[in-house]
VMD Tcl script that draws the C-alpha trace (Angstrom):
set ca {
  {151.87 -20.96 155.97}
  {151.27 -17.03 156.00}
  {150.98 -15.24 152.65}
  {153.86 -14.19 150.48}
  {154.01 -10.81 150.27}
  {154.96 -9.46 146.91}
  {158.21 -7.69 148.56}
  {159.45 -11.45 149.80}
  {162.79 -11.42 148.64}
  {163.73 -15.21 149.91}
  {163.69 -17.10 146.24}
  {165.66 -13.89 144.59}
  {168.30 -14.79 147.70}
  {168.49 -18.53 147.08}
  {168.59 -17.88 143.56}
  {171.95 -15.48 144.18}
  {173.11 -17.93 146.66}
  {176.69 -19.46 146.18}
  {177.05 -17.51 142.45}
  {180.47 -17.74 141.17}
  {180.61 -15.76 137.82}
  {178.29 -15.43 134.84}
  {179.29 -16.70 131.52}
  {181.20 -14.00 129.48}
  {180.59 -13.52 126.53}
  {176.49 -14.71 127.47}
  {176.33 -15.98 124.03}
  {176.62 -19.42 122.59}
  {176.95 -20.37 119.03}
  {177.11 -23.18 116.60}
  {179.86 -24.67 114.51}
  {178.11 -22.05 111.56}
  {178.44 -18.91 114.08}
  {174.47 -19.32 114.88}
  {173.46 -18.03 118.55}
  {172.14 -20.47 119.60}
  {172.07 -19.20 123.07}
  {171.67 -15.50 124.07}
  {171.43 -15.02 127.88}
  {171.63 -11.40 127.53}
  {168.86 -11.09 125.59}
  {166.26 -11.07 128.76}
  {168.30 -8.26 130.21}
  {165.10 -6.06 129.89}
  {163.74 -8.07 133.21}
  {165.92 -5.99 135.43}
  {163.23 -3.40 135.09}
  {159.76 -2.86 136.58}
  {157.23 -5.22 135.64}
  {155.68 -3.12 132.65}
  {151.68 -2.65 132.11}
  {152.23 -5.73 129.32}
  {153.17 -8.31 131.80}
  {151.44 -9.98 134.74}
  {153.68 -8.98 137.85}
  {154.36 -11.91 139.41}
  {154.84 -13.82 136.26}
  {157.10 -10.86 135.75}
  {159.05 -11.95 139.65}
  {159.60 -15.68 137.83}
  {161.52 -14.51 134.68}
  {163.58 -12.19 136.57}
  {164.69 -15.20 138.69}
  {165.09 -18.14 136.05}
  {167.36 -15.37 133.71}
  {169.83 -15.21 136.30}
  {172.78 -17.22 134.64}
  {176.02 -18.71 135.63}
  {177.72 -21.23 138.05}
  {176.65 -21.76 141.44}
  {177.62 -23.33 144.07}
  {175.13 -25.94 145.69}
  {176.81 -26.68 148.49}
  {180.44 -28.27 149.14}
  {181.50 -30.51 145.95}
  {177.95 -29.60 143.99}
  {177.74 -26.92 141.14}
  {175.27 -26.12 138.77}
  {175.35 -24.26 135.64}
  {171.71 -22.41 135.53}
  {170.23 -19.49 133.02}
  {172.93 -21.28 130.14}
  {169.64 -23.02 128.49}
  {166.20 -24.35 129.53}
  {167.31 -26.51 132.05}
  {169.99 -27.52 134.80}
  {173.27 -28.71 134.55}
  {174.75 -30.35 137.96}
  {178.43 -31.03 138.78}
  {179.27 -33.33 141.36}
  {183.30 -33.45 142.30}
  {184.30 -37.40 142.55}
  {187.81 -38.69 143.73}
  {189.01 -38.07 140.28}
  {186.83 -36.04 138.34}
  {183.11 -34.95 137.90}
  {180.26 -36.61 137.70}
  {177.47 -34.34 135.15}
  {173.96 -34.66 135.73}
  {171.05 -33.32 132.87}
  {173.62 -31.87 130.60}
  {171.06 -29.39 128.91}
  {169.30 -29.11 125.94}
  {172.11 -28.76 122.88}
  {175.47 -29.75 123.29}
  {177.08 -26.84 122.18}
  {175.31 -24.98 125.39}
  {176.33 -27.83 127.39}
  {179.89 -27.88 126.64}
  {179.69 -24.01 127.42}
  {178.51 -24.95 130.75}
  {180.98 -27.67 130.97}
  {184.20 -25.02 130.47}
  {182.74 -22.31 132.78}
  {182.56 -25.06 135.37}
  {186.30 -25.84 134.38}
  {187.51 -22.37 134.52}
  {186.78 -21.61 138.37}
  {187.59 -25.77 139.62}
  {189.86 -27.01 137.24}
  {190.20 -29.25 134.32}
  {188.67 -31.88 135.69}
  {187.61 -34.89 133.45}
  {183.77 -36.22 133.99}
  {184.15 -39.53 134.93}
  {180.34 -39.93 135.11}
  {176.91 -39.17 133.30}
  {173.68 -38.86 134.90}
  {170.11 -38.43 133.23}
  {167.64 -38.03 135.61}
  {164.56 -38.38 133.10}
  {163.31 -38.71 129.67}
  {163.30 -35.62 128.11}
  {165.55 -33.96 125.95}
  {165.83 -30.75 128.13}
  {167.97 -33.32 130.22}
  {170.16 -35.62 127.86}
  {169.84 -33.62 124.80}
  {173.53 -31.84 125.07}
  {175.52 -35.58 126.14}
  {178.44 -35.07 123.68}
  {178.87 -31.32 124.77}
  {180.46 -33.06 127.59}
  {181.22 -36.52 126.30}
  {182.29 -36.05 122.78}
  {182.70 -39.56 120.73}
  {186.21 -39.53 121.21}
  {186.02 -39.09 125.00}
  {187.18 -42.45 127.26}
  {183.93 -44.49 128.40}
  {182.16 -43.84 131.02}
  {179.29 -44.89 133.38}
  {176.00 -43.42 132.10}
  {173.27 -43.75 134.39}
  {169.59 -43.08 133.62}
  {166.28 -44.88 135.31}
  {164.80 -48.07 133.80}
  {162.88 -47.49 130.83}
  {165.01 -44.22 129.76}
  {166.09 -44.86 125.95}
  {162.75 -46.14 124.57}
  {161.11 -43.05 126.44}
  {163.85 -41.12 125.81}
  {162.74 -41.40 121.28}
  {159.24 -42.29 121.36}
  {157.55 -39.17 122.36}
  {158.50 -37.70 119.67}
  {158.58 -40.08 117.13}
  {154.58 -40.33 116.40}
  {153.21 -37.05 116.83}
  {156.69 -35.23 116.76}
  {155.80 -32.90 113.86}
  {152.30 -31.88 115.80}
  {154.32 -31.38 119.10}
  {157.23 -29.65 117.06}
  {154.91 -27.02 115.90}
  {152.73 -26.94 119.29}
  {155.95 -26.02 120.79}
  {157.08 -22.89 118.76}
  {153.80 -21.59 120.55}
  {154.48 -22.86 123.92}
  {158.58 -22.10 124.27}
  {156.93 -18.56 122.55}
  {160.46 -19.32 119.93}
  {159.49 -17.10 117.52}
  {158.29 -13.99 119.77}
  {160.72 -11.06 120.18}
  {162.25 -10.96 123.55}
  {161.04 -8.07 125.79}
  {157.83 -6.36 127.50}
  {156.02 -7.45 124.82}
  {156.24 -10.46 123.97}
  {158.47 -13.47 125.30}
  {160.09 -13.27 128.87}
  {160.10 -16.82 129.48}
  {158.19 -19.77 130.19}
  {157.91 -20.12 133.52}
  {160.22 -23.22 134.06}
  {163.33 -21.11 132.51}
  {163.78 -18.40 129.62}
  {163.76 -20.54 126.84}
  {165.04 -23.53 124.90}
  {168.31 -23.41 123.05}
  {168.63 -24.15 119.56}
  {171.65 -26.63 118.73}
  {172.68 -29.58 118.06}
  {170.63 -32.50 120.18}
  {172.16 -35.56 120.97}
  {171.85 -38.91 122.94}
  {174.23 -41.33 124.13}
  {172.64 -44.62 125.22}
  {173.18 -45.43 129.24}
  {175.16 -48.46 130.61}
  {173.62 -48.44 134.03}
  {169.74 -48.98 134.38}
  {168.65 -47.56 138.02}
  {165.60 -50.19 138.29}
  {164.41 -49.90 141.77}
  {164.13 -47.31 144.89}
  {167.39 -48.29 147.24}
  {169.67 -48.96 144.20}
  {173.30 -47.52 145.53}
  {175.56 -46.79 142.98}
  {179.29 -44.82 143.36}
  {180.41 -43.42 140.44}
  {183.92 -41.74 140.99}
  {183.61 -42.38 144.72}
  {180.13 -40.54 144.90}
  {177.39 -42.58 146.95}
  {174.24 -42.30 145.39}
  {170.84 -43.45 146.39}
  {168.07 -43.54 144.03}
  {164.30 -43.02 144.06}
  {162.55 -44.04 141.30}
  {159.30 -42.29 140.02}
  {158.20 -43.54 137.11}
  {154.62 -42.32 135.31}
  {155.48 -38.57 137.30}
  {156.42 -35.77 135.42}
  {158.06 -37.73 132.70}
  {157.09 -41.79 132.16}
  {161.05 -42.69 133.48}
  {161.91 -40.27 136.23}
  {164.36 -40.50 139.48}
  {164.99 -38.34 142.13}
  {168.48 -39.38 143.80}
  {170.06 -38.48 147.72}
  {173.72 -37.51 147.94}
  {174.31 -38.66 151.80}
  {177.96 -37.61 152.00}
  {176.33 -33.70 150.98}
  {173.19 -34.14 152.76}
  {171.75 -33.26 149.31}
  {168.72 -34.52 147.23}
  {168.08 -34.03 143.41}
  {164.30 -33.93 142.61}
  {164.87 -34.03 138.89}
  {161.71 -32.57 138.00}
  {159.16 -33.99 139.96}
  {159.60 -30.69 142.22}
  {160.20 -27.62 140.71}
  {159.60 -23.71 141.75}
  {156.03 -23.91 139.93}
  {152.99 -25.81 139.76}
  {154.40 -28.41 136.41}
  {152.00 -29.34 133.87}
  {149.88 -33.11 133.65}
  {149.42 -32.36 130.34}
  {151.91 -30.42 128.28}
  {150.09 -27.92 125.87}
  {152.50 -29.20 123.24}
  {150.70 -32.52 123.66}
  {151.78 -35.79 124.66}
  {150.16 -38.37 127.31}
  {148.25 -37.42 130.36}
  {150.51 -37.80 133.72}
  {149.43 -39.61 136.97}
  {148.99 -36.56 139.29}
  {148.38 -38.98 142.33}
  {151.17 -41.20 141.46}
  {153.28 -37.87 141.29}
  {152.02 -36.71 144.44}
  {152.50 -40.35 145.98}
  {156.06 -39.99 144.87}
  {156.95 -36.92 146.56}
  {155.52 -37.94 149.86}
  {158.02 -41.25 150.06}
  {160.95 -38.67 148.81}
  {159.99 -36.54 151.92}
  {159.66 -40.08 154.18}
  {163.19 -41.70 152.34}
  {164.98 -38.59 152.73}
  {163.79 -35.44 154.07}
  {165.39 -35.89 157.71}
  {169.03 -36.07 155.84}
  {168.68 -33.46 153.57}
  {170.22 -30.11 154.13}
  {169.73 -28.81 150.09}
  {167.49 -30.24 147.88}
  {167.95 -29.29 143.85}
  {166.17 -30.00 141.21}
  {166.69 -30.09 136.92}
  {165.02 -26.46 136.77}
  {165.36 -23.43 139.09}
  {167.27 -22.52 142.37}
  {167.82 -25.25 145.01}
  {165.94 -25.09 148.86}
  {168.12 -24.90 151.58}
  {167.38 -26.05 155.06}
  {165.87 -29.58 156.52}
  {162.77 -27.28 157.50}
  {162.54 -25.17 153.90}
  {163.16 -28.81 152.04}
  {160.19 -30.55 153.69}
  {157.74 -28.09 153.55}
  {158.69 -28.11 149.63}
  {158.32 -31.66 149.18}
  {155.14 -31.38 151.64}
  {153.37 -28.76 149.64}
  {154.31 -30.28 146.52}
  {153.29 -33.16 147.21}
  {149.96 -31.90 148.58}
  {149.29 -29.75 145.76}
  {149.17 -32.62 143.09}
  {146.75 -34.57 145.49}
  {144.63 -32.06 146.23}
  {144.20 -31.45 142.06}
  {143.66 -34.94 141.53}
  {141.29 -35.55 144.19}
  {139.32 -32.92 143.97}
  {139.05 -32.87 139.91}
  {137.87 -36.57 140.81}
  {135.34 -35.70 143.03}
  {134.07 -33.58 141.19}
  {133.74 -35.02 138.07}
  {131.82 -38.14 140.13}
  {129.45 -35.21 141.31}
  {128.37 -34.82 137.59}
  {131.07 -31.88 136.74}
  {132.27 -31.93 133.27}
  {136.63 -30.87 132.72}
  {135.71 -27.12 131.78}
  {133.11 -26.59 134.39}
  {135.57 -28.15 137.64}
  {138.14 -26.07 136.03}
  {136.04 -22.72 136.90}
  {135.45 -23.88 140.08}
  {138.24 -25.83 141.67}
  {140.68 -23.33 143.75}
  {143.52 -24.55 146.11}
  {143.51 -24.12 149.82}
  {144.88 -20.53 150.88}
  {147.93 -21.76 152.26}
  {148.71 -23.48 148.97}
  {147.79 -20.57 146.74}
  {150.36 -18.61 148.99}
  {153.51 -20.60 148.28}
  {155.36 -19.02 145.58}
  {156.72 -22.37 144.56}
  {153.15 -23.70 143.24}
  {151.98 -20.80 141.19}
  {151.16 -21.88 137.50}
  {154.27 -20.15 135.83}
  {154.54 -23.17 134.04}
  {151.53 -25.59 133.86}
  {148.30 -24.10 134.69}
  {145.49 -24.83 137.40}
  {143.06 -24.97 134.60}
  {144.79 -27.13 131.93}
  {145.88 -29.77 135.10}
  {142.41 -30.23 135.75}
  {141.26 -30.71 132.34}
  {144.42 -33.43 132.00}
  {143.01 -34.67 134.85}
  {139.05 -35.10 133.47}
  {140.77 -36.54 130.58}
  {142.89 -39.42 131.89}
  {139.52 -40.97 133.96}
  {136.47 -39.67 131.18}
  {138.08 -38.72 127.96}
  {136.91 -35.63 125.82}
  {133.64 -36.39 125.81}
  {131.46 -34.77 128.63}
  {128.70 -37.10 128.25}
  {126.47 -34.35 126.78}
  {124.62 -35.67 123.67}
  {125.08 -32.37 122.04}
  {128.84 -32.67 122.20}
  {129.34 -36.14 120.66}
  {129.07 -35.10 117.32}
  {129.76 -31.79 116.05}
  {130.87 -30.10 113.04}
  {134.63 -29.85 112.95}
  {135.74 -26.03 113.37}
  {135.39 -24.53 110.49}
  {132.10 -25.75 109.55}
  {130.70 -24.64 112.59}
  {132.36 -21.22 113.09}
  {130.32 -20.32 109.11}
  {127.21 -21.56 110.63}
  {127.79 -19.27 114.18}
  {128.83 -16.42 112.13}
  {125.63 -17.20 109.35}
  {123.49 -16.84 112.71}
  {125.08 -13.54 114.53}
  {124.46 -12.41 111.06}
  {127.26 -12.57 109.41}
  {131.35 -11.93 109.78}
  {131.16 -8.02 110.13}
  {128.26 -8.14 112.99}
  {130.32 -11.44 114.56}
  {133.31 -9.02 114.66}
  {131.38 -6.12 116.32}
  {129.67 -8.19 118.82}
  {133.72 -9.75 119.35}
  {134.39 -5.91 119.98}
  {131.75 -5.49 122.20}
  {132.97 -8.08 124.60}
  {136.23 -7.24 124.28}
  {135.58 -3.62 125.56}
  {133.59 -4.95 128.17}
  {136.35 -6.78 129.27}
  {135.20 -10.37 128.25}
  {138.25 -10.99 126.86}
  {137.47 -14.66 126.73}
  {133.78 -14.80 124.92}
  {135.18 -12.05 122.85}
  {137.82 -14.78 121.84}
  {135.45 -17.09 120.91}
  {133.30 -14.84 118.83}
  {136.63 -13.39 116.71}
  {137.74 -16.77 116.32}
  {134.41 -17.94 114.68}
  {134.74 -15.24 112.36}
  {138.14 -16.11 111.44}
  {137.63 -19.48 110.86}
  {134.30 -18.62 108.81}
  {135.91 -15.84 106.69}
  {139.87 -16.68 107.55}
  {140.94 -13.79 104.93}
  {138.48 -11.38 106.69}
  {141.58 -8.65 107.71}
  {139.31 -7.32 110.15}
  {138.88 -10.32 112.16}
  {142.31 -11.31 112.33}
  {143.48 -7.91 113.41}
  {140.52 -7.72 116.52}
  {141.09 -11.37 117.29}
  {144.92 -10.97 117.32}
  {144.27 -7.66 119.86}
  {141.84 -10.16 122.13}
  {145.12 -12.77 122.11}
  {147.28 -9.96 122.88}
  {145.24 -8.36 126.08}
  {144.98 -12.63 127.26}
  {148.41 -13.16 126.84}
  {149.51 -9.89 128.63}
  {147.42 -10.43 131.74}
  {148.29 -13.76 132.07}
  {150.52 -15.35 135.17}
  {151.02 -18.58 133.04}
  {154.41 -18.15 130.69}
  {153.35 -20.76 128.21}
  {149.70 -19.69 128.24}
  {151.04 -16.28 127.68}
  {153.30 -17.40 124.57}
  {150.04 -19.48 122.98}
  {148.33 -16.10 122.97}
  {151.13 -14.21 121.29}
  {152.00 -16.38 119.18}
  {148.54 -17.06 117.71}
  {148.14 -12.89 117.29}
  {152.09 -12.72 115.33}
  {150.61 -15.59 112.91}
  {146.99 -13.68 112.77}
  {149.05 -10.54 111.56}
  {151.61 -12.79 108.87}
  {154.26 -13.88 110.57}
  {154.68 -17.68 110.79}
  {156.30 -19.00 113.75}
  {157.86 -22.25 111.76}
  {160.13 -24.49 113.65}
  {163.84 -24.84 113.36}
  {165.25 -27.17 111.32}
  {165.99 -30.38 112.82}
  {169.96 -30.74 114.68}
  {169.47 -33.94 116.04}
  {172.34 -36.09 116.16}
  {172.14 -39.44 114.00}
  {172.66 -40.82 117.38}
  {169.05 -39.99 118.65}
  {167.51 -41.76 115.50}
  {169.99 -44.85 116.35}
  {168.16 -45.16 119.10}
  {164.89 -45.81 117.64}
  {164.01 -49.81 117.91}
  {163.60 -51.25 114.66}
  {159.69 -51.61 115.74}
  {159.62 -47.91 116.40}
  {160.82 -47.00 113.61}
  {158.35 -49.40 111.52}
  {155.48 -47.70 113.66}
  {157.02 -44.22 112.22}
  {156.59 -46.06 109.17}
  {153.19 -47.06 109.77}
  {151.58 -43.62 110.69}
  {152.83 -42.11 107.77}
  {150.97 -44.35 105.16}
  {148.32 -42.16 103.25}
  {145.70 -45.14 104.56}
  {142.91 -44.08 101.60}
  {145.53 -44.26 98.73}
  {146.37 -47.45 100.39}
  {143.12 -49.23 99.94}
  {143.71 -51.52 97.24}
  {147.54 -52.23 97.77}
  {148.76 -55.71 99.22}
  {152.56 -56.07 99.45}
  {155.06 -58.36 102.19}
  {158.32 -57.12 102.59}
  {160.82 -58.89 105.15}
  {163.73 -57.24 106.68}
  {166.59 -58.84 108.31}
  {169.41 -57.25 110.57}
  {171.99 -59.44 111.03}
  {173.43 -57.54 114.06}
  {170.16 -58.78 115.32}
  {169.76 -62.06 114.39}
  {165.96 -60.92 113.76}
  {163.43 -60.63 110.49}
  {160.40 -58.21 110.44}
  {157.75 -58.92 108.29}
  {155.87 -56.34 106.87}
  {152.32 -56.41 105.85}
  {149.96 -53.74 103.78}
  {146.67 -54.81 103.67}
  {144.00 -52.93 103.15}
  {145.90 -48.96 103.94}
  {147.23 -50.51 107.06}
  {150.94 -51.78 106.89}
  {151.65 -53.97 110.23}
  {154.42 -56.01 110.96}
  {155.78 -58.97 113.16}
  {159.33 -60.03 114.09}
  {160.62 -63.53 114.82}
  {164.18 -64.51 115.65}
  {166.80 -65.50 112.98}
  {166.98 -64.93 109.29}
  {163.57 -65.39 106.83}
  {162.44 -68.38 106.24}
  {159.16 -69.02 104.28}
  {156.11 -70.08 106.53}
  {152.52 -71.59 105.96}
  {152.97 -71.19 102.19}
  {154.25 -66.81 103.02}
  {156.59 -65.54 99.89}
  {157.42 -62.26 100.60}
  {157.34 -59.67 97.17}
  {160.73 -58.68 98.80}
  {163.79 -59.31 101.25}
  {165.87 -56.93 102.25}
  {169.19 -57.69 103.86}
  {170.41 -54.42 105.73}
  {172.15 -52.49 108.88}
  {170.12 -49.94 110.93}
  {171.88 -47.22 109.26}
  {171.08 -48.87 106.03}
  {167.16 -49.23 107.32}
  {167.42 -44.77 108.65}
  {168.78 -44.05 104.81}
  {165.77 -46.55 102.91}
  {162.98 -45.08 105.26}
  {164.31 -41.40 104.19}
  {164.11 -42.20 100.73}
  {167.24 -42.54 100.34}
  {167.04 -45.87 97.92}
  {168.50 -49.30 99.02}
  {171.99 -48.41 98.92}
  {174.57 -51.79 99.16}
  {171.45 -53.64 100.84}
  {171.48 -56.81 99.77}
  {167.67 -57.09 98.48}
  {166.07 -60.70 96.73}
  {162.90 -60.22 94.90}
  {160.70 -57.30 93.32}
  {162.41 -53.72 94.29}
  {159.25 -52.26 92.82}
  {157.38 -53.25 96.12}
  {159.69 -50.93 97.95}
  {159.33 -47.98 95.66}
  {155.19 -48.73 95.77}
  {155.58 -48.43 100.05}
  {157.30 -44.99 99.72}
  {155.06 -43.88 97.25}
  {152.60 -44.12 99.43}
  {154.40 -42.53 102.76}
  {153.32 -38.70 103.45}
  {155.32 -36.24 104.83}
  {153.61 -33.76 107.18}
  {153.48 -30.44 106.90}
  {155.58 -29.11 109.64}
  {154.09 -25.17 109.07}
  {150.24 -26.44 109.40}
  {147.84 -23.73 110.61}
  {146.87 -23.43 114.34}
  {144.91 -20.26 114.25}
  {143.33 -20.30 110.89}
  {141.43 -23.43 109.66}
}
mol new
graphics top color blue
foreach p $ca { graphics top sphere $p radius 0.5 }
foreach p [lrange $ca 0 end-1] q [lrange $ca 1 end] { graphics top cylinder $p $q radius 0.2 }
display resetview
């Protein structure tokens, strides 16, 4: 494939392609009168790329901010630019079929009525998720609201306990990791935030989740929902851990979900969460090209503009799917060859005529972080160098750097040094040692916030570019807190009772816990099913056997508690037992809580 020139105007004309009108007003807003949606504000991108912004990062915001309805091809809309992610309409024999209805349901029900404005009122007669995460379920009743008549909902095996769990362990670390990475806090504009890479932004309202009736279990499953033939794929372990792409014979079309994209997609979120299979995800994409690339005319995806063109469509799935092999093979090479993550992430470039294709630049995960991801899944953190295996946590080694350059002021000039020099990244690394030696030192926050700033500016990477900005606005005072949590009640619902128990579980303050024993049973009788709970020594465990409690090998539990799973949600928020029906010493319950801790959702990322 030749080189993309920087004039190559073919994704700005796919993007445009089939456009029907823009939503007007380009605002969306809660039940309160919160925007929780402001298309408009990314108008600034119409401009040249300022000195502040990398150029071609620059090209990608100025594509994913166009907003509106579009039409796919005959009987296929999407509603793109209304939040992070893609909403698809396909027109049944009766209605329309919604696939990925966005992030909040308020922006999703926006979507839904500009669809209905330009092809009628038609009623959706089907739901569609075509993965796990909440960019692609989290705005159901924008379109299905509780009172709405039932309908199939379709989502790929595994869905609803992937759907909750990701973010019910480490969902306060990856809540705050994600202020930095959506860059939610930044101002919009040269500056600071002008996207992500894999669309503008998230939206801010109300998440829910309604459960699906139809599990899509294997690759071949037909279903017809509202007289639409669909085909499935499934790729589970890709770019989310329950994930289907899906063909659309009577439109020659293909949905990739988000397996293919217009960027090179992460392996490892920087917000956290498990390392991805790069060569099952590249594995994936080459049967999608064998199962369906000689039918396809338009292939679309959960993010971005669609490909048009049986030619266009497999040279997208075929560079895709090369590009995640080549990462993974070569990272594994490499790392056999003695390389540790950092050192094949300095090295390790892509073949010219992958490096050329718009479509894989890292707008949204990053050459450098894959590879890492990569190390990580086979080796772990460790590098195998002694030296590494047991050093002093941050702080404590940043005062004893700083106590050898001298101290903080001659750490901060050396920092300076590099940074005029144009070492922008040892220069990091030398401010933040000062900071987190001396982290009221104004001097060193202000030069190490500069450093961020000049890294963020330069860089191609949207996410990599809101990390860096958002560290320098909480360097200079401003927090970048989270919102405060819309969910539904729904998405909690959806929790098994063992998941919830394990969200129990890594909330117990272990080293208070030390010397406390206690049983507790619980029984749902919607359930049939009793889970006995165990604290022993700071750990609290539990088991679950059919049926209601019965004692066992000589087992009294200090307390049974007779409850619903609403009734369990309001006693694990503290929330007291309510009209549970409880036999034996309530005490034990109030000694559990007592010992629960509730993180800090504000914790510090760039100070220690």
């Amino acid at each position: 494939m030749t080189a993309a020139p920087v004039d190559d105007h073919q994704d700005f004309t796919d993007a445009d392609r089939g456009f029907i009108a823009a939503l007007d007003p380009p605002q969306v807003t809660a039940d309160d009168g919160r925007v929780i949606w402001d298309a408009e504000a990314y108008g600034f991108l119409a401009g040249n790329c300022p000195e502040t912004a990398h150029e071609s990062l620059w090209r990608q915001g100025r594509l994913v901010s166009r907003q509106g309805l579009y039409e796919v091809t005959e009987g296929i809309y999407q509603a793109r630019g209304l939040d992070l992610s893609n909403m698809t309409l396909v027109e049944g024999d009766h209605g329309v079929v919604v696939i990925d209805p966005l992030v909040s349901a308020e922006t999703a029900a926006a979507a839904l009525e500009l669809y209905r404005k330009y092809r009628g009122d038609r009623p959706v007669t089907g739901l569609l998720y075509t993965h796990s995460h909440a960019a692609h379920f989290g705005g159901g009743r924008g379109v299905l609201p509780h009172d709405h008549h039932p309908v199939p909902v379709l989502a790929p095996a595994g869905f609803l306990r992937h759907a909750v769990r990701e973010d019910a362990y480490a969902g306060t670390a990856m809540a705050r990791r994600s202020v930095y990475m959506y860059g939610t806090r930044l101002p919009k504009g040269p500056d600071g935030q002008i996207g992500c890479g894999l669309g503008t932004t998230r939206s801010t309202g109300t998440m829910t989740l309604i459960p699906p009736t139809v599990d899509i279990t294997r690759t071949g499953q037909e279903e017809i929902v509202d007289g639409v033939r669909i085909v499935f794929q499934l790729t589970p372990g890709t770019e989310a851990p329950a994930e289907m792409n899906f063909c659309l014979p009577a439109h020659e079309a293909l949905c990739l979900a988000e397996n293919a994209t217009h960027t090179l997609h992460t392996v490892l979120p920087l917000r956290g969460g498990a390392v991805r299979d790069a060569r099952s995800w590249s594995r994936c994409l080459g049967e999608a090209l064998a199962l369906f690339g000689d039918e396809t005319e338009v292939a679309f995806a959960s993010h971005h503009w669609p490909t048009w063109g049986k030619d266009r469509v497999k040279t997208l799935l075929a560079h895709q799917r090369d590009l995640y092999a080549y990462l993974h093979d070569q990272t594994v090479r490499l790392l056999n060859e003695g390389l540790t993550g950092t050192e094949i992430a300095e090295e390790l470039r892509l073949p010219p005529a992958l490096e050329e294709d718009w479509s894989l630049h890292g707008y949204y995960g990053a050459l450098h972080h894959n590879v890492k991801a990569i190390y990580q899944r086979y080796l772990g953190w460790f590098d195998g160098n002694p030296a590494h295996l047991w050093e002093h946590p941050p702080a404590e080694q940043s005062r004893r750097y700083v106590e050898t350059m001298g101290g903080v002021e001659a750490t901060v000039d050396a920092g300076k040094r590099y940074a005029a020099d144009g070492d922008l990244r040892f220069a990091a690394t030398l401010l933040n040692h000062a900071v987190f030696a001396a982290p009221h030192n104004l001097r060193a926050r202000r030069e190490l916030a500069l450093v961020y700033e000049r890294l963020g500016h330069g860089c191609e990477n949207g996410t990599w570019r809101n990390f860096y900005l958002t560290g320098a606005m909480e360097l200079r005072g401003t927090l970048a807190d989270a919102r405060p949590d819309t969910a539904d009640p729904e998405i909690a619902l959806a929790l098994t009772v063992d998941q919830l128990l394990d969200t129990l579980a890594v909330r117990i303050d272990g080293p208070r816990a030390w010397s406390t024993a206690l049983t507790l049973d619980l029984y749902l009788p919607e359930e049939d099913r009793t889970w006995q709970l165990t604290l022993s020594h700071g750990a609290l465990t539990h088991l679950s056997s059919p049926g209601a409690p019965t004692p066992s090998g000589g087992r009294t539990p200090d307390l049974t508690l007779t409850l619903t799973k609403p009734q369990l949600l309001d006693l694990l928020a503290g929330h007291g037992l309510g009209d549970a029906v409880h036999h034996g010493e309530t005490g034990v319950l109030d000694r559990l809580l007592s010992l629960v801790r509730t993180p800090d959702p504000t914790f510090p990322v760039v100070t220690p």
